[in-house]
Each structure stands twice: as C-alpha cells, then as structure tokens.
C-alpha positions as CSV (number, residue, x, y, z in Angstrom):
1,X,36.9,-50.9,-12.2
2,X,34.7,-49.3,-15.0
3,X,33.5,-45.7,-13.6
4,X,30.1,-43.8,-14.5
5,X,30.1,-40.2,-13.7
6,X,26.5,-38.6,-12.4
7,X,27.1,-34.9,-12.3
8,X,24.6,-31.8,-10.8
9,X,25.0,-28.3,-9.8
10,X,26.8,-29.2,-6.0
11,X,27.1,-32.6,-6.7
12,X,25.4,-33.1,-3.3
13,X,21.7,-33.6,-3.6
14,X,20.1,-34.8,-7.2
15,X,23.6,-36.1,-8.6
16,X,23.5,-38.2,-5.5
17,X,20.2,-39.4,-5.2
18,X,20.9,-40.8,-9.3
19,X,24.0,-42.3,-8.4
20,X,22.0,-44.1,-6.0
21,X,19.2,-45.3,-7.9
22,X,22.3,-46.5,-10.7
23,X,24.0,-48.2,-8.1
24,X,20.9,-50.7,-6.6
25,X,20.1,-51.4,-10.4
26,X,24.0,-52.6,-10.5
27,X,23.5,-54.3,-7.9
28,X,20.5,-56.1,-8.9
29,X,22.2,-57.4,-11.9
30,X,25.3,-58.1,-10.0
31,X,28.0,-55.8,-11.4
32,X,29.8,-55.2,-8.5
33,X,32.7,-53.9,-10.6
34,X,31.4,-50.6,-11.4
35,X,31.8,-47.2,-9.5
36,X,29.0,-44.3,-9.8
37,X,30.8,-41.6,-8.8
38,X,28.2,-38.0,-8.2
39,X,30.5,-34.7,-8.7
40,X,29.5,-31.3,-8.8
41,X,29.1,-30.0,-12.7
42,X,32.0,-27.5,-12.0
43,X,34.8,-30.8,-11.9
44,X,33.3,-32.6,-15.0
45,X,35.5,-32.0,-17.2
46,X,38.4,-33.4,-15.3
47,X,36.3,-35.9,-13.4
48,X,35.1,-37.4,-17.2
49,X,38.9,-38.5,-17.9
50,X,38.5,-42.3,-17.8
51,X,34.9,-42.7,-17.1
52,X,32.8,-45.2,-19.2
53,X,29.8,-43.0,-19.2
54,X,28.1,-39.7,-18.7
55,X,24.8,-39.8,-16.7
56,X,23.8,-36.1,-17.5
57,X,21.2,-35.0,-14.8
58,X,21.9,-31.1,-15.7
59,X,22.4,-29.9,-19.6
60,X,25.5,-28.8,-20.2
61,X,27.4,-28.0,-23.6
62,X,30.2,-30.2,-22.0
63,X,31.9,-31.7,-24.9
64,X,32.7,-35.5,-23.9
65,X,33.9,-38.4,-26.2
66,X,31.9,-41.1,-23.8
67,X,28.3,-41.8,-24.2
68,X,26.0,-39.4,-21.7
69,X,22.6,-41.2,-20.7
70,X,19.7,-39.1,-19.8
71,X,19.8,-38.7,-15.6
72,X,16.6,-37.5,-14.9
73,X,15.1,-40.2,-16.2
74,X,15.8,-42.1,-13.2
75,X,14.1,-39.3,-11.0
76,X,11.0,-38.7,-13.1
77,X,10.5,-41.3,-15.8
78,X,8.5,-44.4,-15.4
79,X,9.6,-47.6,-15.3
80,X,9.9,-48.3,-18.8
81,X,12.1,-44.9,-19.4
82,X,14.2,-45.8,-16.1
83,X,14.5,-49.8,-17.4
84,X,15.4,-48.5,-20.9
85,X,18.4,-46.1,-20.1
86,X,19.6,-48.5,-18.1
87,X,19.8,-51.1,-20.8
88,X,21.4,-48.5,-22.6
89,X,24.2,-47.9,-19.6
90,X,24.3,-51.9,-19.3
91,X,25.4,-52.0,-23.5
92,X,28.1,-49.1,-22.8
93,X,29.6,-51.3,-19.9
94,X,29.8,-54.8,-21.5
C-alpha cells in the first residue's frame, strides 16, 4: 500500500479535512490501494520514511527526498488548481 502524508500544526483539523478531500478523489478514480495518512507537523520527519508523497498544507523547511504537492490547494483553490495537483499526485503514484 502506497502512503501520502498530509501534515498540519495538530494534525487534527486542516491536515484532516485535506486528507479527506485526497481520499474521495482516490476514490473516484478507484485507487483503493492508497493510504492518506494526516499527522501533526511535529512527527513528519519520521512519519515521511516510506511515504510516496508530501501534501504540504503548512511551510516548513522539512528537507524530504519525495515529491511535496501544494495542500491548500485543495481547501482554497478552484477546481482547476485542486484537479491539477491531483494529476500531479496521480503521476507520483503510478
């Protein structure tokens, strides 16, 4: 199973909400083999070992080796900006 990692401040309220919004779009396109996982921004660093992709939602100067995808796009951005960063996520997991 491939896992994407949404991270915020808590990990409880925005991260979540993303995560949630990543997860129907899955869904939609039926990949049903991929796990959103929201953390708080404190266990990123640990919780990036192994994950696919990075869906940033805070800035951080987080050094990762995965791809990070704008998150707040898929609060605030129209539909284009929320169909395009999900392309991008679909190209990172194929």
């Amino acid at each position: 199973m491939k896992r994407i990692i949404v991270a915020c401040g808590n990990g409880v309220a925005t991260s979540q909400a993303v995560a949630f919004r990543i997860n129907r779009m899955l869904e939609k396109n039926h990949l049903y083999d991929v796990k959103v996982e929201a953390v708080n921004i404190r266990e990123l660093h640990r919780e990036l070992k192994g994950a696919v992709a990075y869906v940033e939602v805070m800035k951080t100067d987080e050094k990762c080796d995965i791809p990070k995808i704008d998150g707040l796009v898929f609060l605030y951005g129209n539909a284009n900006q929320k169909e395009e960063e999900f392309q991008r996520l679909l190209d990172i997991l194929k």
